[in-house]
C-alpha positions as CSV (number, residue, x, y, z in Angstrom):
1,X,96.2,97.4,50.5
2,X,95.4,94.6,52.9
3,X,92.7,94.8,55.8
4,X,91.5,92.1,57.7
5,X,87.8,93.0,58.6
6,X,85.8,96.2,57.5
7,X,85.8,97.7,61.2
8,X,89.7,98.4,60.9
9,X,91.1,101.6,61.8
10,X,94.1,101.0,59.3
11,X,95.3,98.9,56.3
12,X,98.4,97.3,55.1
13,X,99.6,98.8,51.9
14,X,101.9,95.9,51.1
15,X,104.7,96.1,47.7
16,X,105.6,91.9,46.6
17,X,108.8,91.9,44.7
18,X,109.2,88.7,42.7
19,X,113.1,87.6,43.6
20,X,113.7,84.4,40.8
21,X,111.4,82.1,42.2
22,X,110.9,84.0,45.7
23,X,108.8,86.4,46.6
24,X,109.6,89.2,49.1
25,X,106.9,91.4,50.9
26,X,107.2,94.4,52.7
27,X,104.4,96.7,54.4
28,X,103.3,99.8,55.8
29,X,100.9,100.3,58.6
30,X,98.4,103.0,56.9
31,X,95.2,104.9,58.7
32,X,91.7,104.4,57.4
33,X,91.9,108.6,56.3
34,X,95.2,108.0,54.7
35,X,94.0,104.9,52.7
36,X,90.6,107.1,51.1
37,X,93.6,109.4,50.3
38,X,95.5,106.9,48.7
39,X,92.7,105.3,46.9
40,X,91.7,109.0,45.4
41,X,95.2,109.0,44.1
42,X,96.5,111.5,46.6
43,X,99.4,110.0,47.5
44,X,101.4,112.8,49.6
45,X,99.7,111.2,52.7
46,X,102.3,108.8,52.5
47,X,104.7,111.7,53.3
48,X,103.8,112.1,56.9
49,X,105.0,108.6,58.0
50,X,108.8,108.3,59.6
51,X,109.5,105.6,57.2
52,X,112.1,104.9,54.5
53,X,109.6,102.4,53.1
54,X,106.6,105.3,52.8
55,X,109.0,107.2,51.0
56,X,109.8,104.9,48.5
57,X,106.0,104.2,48.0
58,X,105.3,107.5,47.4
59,X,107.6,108.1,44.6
60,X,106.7,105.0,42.8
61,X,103.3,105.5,43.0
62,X,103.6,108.8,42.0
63,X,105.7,107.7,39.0
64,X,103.6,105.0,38.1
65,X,100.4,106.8,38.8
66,X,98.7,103.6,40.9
67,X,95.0,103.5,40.9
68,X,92.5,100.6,42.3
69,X,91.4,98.4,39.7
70,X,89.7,95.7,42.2
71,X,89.3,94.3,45.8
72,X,89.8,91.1,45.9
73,X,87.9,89.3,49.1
74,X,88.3,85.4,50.2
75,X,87.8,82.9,53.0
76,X,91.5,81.5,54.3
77,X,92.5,78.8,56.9
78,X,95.9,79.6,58.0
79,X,98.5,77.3,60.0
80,X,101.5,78.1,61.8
81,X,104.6,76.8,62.4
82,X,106.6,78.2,65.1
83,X,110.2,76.8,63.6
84,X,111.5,78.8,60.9
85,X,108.1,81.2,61.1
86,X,106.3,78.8,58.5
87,X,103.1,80.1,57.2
88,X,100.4,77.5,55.5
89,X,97.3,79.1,53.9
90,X,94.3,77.6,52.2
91,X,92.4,80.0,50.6
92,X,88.6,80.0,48.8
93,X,85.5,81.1,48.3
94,X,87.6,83.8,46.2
95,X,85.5,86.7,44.9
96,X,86.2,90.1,43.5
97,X,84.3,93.9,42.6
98,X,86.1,96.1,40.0
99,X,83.5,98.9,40.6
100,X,83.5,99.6,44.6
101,X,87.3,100.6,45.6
102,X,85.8,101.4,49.4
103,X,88.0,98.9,51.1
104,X,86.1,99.1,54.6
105,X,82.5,98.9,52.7
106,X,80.7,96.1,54.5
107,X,78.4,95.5,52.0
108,X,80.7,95.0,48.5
109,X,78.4,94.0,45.3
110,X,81.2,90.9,44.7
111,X,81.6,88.3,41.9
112,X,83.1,84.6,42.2
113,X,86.3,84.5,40.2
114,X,86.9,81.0,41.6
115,X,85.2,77.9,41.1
116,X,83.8,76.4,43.9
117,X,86.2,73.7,44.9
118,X,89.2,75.2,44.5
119,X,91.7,76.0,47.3
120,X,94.5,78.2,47.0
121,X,97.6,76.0,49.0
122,X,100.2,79.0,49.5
123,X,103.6,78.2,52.3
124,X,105.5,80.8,53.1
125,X,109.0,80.7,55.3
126,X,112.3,81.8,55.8
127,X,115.6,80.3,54.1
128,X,114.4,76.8,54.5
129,X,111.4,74.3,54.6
130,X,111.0,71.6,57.5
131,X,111.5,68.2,56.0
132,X,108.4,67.0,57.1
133,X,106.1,69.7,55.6
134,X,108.2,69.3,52.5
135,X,106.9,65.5,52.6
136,X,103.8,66.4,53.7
137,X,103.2,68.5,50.8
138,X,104.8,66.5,48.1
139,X,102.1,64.1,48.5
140,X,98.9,66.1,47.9
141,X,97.5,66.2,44.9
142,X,98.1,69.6,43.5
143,X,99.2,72.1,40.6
144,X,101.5,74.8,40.8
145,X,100.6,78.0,39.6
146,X,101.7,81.7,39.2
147,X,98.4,82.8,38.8
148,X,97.1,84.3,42.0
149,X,94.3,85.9,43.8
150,X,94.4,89.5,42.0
151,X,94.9,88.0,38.5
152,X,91.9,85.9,39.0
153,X,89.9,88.7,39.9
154,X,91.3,90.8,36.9
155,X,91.2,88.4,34.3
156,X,87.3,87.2,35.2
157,X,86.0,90.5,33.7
158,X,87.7,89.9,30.6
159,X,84.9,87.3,29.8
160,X,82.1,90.0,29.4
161,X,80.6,89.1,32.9
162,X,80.2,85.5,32.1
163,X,82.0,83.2,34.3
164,X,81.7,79.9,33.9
165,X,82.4,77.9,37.2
């Protein structure tokens, strides 16, 4: 589940599929009641939206029996391209809670599972990638990783509450 500030009347409960080396994402436009449902495991909420997509959540989270293991919180600087709907993200600051699933609590007790100076570098587009942000990129100095926000947060407990930045 996504939401963009605590004061939000809804969330984005959002499913990534890993395609090869793609990544597909598809959401669903939840209330704020139906996400305290869906983060008590009460999923049937989910039943009450006209969507294909809902349905398909419900059944797989039934299934697989979802439950919150962490919100993950960060600071992000985003750019737009208009061409080819090109999306360029730097996140930091990235910090997590495995203990407070209240999504729209203002006040989360979180933990830095970054170190300070990193920056997350993530472009997203359709079919292809402009030339010139393809060169433009190509020259900075960075390291590609798998790794992302919610493994970072999930793997930073598994050092006994010691993290070393």
């Amino acid at each position: 589940m996504r939401i963009y500030s605590p004061n939000e009347a809804f969330a984005k409960l959002e499913m990534k599929e890993k395609i090869g080396d793609n990544q597909r994402k598809r959401s669903l436009r939840v209330s704020k009641e139906d996400v305290k449902e869906l983060i008590s495991g009460r999923y049937e909420c989910l039943l009450h939206y006209e969507s294909p997509f809902a349905v398909e959540l419900y059944f797989l989270m039934m299934q697989q029996l979802y439950i919150p293991k962490c919100i993950v919180e960060y600071k992000r600087i985003a750019f737009e391209v208009p061409e080819n709907d090109i999306r360029i993200t730097l996140d930091y600051c990235i910090e997590a809670t495995e203990t407070n699933f209240d999504l729209f609590d203002s006040n989360l007790n979180l933990y830095p599972v970054s170190h300070l100076d990193d920056v997350t570098l993530e472009v997203k587009y359709n079919t292809f990638l402009l030339s010139y942000i393809k060169d433009l990129l190509s020259s900075c100095n960075k390291m590609q990783a798998s790794n992302g926000k919610y493994f970072l947060s999930r793997s930073a407990s598994r050092f006994n509450g010691a993290l070393f930045l």
